[in-house]
N, C-alpha and C positions, 0 to 999 in steps of 0.2 A: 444787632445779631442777625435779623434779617436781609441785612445786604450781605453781612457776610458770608453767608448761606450762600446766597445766590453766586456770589464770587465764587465761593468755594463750586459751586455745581460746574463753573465752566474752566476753570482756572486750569483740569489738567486736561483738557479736552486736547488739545493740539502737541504736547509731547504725547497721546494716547493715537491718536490719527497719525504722528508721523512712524509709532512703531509700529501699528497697525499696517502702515504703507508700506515700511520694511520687511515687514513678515508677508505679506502679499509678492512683493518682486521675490522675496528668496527665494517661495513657492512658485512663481510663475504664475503668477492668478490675477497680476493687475488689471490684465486686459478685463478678465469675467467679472469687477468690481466694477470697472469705466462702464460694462454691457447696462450692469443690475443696476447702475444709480442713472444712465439713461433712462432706461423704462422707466424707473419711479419718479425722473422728473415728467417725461413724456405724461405719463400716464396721468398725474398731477396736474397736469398743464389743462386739460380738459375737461370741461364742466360739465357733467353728464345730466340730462333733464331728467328731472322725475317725472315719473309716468302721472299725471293728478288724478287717473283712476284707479290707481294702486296702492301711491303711496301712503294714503292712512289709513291702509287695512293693515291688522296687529293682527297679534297672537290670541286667539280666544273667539274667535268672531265664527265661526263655525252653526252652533246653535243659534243665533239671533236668526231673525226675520228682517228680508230686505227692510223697512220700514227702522227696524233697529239699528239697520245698518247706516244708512242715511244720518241717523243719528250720532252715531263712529263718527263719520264722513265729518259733519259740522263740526262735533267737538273736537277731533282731529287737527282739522283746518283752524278755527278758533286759538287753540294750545298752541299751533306753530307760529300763530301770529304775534300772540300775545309774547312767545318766547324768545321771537324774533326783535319785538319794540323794547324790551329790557334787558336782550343778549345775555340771555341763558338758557340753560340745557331745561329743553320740553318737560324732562321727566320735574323739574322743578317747580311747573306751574303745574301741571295734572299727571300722575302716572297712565298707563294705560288699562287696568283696570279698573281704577276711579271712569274713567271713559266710559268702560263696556257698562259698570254700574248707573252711571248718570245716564247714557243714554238708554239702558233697559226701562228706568223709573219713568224719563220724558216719554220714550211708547207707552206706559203704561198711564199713564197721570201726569200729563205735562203743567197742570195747575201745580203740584206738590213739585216738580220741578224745579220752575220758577217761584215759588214764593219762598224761597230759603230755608226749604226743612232737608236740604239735601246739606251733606259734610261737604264741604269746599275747603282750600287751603285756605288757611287764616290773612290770606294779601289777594284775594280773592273779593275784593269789594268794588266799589265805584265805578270807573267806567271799564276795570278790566269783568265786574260782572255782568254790568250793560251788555256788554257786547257777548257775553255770554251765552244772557237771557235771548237777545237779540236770534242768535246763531240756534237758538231750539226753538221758538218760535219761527224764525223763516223755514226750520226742517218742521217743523208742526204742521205750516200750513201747504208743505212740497203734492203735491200730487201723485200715488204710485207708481204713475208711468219714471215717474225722474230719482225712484229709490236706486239705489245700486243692484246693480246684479247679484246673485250669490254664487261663489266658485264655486264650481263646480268640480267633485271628486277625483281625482286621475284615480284610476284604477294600479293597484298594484301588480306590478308585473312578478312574476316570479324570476329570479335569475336562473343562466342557462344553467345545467346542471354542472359546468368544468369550472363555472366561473371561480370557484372558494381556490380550487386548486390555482389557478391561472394565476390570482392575486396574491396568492401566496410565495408562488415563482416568482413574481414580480417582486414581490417583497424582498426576497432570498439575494436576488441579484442586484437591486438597489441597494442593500445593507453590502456585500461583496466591495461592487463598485466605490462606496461610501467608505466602506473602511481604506482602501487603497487609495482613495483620495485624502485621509483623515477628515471627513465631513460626517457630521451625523446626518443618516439617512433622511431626515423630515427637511433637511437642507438640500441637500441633492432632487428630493422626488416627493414635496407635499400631499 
């Protein structure tokens, strides 16, 4: 039943693209479909590096103390790796709050840390904890100078005062254009 599924998911794909391709030339649109699957391979094509001073800053991290942060930082690094040696999704090895939690507790008491009175996911043993333990300890014994920064606030700017209006015009005449194109507006001007 399960192949047949899967059959079934592709089976109309290519009478579906050639009406699709139809409906494109009637309108005259083939060209801007040839433009839009350019980019999306183009853009595909290139592996864009992650910044490794940024990328495992999450959502929540505000309140902690550089020293907590460091903590992030490992267990971040640690989760990608482990997620990366059994190819699956991070949130499946540690959520990110589980994060902010374990590394609050290793600032606070990295004995209770590391002797397993912390919730870990249940496949969470042997050497994917080693390296765990490993990963709070090397942040345990880090030096302040080599904690992370902590971002710093942008301030908020107030908008100009026309702006509500402007966007709203803008809106007015991207919906116009849109219907005259028969496109929904969020297609036309995200």
């Amino acid at each position: 039943t399960q192949l047949t599924y899967a059959a079934d998911d592709t089976r109309y794909l290519e009478t579906i693209a050639d009406k699709l391709a139809k409906q494109l030339d009637e309108l005259g649109r083939s060209q801007w479909h040839q433009e839009w699957s350019s980019r999306i391979v183009d853009v595909t094509e290139t592996d864009v590096e992650r910044d490794p001073e940024t990328v495992w800053r999450i959502k929540g991290l505000g309140p902690l103390s550089r020293r907590q942060l460091a903590f992030v930082r490992a267990l971040w690094l640690w989760r990608d790796n482990e997620a990366q040696k059994v190819d699956r999704p991070t949130f499946k090895i540690l959520d990110n709050q589980q994060i902010i939690k374990i590394a609050t507790i290793a600032d606070d008491n990295i004995a209770k840390a590391l002797n397993g009175s912390l919730r870990l996911p249940k496949d969470c043993t042997s050497q994917r904890l080693a390296n765990l333990n490993k990963a709070l300890k090397d942040t345990h014994n880090l030096e302040s100078t080599e904690f992370p920064q902590k971002r710093v606030k942008r301030e908020k700017r107030e908008p100009l005062p026309d702006t509500k209006e402007i966007i709203e015009a803008l809106k007015k005449a991207c919906a116009v254009i849109a219907t005259d194109l028969n496109l929904q507006p969020s297609v036309l001007a995200p």
